[in-house]
C-alpha positions as CSV (number, residue, x, y, z in Angstrom):
1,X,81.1,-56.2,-31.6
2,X,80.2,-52.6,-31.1
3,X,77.0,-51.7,-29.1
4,X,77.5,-48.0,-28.9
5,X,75.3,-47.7,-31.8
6,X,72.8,-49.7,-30.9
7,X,72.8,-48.2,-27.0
8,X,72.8,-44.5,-29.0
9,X,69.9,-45.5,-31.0
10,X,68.2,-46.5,-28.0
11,X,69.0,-43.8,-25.8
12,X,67.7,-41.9,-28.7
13,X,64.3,-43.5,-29.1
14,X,64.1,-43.3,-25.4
15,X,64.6,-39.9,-25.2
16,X,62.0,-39.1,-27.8
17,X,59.5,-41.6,-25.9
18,X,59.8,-39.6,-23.1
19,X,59.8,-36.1,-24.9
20,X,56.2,-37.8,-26.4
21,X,55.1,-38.4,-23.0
22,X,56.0,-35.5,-21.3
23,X,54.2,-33.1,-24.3
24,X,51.1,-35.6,-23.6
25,X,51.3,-35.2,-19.8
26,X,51.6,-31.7,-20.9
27,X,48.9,-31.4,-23.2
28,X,46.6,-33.3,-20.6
29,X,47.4,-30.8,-17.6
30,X,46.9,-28.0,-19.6
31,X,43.2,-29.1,-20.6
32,X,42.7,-30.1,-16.9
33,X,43.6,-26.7,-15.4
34,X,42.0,-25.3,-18.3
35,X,38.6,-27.0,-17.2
36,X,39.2,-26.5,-13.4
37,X,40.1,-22.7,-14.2
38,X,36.8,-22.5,-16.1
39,X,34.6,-24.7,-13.5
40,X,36.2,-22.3,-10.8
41,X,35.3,-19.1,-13.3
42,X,31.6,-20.9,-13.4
43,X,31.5,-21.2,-9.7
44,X,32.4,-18.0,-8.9
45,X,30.1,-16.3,-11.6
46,X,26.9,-18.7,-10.0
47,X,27.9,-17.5,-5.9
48,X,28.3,-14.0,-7.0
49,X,24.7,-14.4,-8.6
50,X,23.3,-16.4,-5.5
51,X,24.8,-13.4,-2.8
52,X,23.6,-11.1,-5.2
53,X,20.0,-12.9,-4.4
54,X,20.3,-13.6,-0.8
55,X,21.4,-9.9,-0.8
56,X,18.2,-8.3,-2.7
57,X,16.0,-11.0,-0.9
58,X,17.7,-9.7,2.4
59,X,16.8,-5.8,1.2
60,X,13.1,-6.7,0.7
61,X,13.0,-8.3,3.8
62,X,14.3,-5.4,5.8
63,X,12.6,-2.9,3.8
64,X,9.3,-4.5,4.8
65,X,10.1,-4.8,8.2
66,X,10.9,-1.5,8.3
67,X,7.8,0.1,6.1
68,X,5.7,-2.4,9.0
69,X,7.2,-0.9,11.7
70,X,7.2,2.8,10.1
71,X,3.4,1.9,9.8
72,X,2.8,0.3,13.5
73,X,4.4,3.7,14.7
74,X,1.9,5.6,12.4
75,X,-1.1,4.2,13.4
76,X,0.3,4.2,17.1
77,X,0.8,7.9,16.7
78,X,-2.5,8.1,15.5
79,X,-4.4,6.2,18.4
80,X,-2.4,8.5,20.5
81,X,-4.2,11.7,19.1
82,X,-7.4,10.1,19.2
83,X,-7.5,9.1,23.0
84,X,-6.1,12.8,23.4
85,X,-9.1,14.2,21.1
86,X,-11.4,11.6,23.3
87,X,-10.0,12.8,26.7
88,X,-9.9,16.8,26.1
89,X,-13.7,16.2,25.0
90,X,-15.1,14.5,27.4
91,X,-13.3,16.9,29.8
92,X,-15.1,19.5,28.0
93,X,-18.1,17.8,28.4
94,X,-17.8,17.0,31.8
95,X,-17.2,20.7,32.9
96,X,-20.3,22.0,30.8
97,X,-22.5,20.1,33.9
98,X,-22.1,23.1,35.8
99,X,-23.1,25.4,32.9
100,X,-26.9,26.9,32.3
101,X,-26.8,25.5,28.8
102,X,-26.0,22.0,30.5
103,X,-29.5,22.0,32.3
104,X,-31.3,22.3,28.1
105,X,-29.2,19.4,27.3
106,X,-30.9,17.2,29.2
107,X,-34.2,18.4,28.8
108,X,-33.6,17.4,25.2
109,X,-32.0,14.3,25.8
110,X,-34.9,13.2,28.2
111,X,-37.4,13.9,25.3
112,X,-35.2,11.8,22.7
113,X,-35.4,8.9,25.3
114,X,-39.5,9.8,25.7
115,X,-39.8,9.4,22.2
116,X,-37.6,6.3,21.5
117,X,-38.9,3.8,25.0
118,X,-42.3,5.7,25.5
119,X,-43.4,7.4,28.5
120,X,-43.3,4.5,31.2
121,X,-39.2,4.8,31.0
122,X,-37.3,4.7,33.8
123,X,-34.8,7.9,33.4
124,X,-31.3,8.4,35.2
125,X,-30.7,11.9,34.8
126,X,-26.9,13.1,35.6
127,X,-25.1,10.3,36.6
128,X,-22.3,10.9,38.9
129,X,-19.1,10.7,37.3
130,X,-21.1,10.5,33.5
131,X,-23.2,13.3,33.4
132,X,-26.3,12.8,30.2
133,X,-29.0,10.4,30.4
134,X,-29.1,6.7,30.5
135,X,-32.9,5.2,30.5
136,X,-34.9,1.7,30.6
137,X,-38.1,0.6,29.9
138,X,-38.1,-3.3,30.3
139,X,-35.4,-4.8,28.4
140,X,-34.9,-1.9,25.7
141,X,-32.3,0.6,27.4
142,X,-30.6,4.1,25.8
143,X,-27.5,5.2,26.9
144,X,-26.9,9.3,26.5
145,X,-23.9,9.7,29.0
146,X,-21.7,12.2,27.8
147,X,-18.4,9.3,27.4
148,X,-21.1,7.3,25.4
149,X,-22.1,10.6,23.2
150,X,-18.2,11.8,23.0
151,X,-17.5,8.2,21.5
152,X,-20.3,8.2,19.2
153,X,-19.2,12.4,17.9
154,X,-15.4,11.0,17.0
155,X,-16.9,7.8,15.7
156,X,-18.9,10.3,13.5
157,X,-16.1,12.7,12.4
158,X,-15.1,9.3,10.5
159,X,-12.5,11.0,7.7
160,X,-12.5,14.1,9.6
161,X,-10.6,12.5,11.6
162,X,-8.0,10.9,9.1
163,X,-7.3,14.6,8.2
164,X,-5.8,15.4,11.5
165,X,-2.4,13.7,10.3
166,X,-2.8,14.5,6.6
């Protein structure tokens, strides 16, 4: 008996099992990297959007920071020019005590106080080192040294003020 055909026809069938299973094996890879090419494609897409986020999140941040710190030095630069306004006035103030117009100044000033407390006040007229009046009559006081009416003239010019760094 001859078995060559029978060995043919099964070499032939076994070749064209495995030609089946290979095009499956095939077929299966090619949807699997098909779906990890398209999850990787999704990933990307969703951390390019998230550093894009932390990115613009990042540029508020810092662009606050910096408009706070642009602000502190504003508002630093500003108290600067204040105390200078504050200390060249009362300087000015202080060096009118030895002026004639210096003596009427507190001649008025004594009369405000005479008219606020009454006559039985108790005056200090040209304290050392303050110049002005302060008075007392029992526990109601006035203060008219000239630091106390130099901070009450800037605390007037209110806007006036604000103008100086406009």
């Amino acid at each position: 008996m001859n078995l060559e055909p029978l060995r043919h026809a099964l070499m032939a069938e076994a070749d064209g099992e495995e030609k089946r299973r290979l095009a499956e094996i095939d077929q299966t890879c090619e949807v699997e990297l098909s779906a990890a090419r398209a999850r990787a494609t999704s990933l990307t897409a969703h951390s390019r959007a998230e550093g894009e986020r932390a990115a613009e999140q990042e540029a508020r941040r810092r662009r606050g920071a910096a408009s706070r710190r642009r602000r502190e030095l504003r508002l630093a630069a500003q108290r600067e020019l204040v105390d200078e306004l504050r200390q060249r006035t009362l300087a000015a103030a202080l060096a009118s005590r030895g002026e004639p117009r210096y003596r009427a100044l507190l001649a008025r000033l004594e009369r405000r106080v005479r008219s606020q407390l009454g006559s039985e006040v108790e005056i200090d007229e040209d304290p050392p080192g303050l110049g002005g009046v302060r008075a007392r009559a029992g526990e109601r006081s006035v203060d008219y040294t000239l630091p106390t009416l130099v901070e009450r003239a800037i605390a007037g010019l209110g806007e006036e003020v604000a103008e100086l760094w406009r």
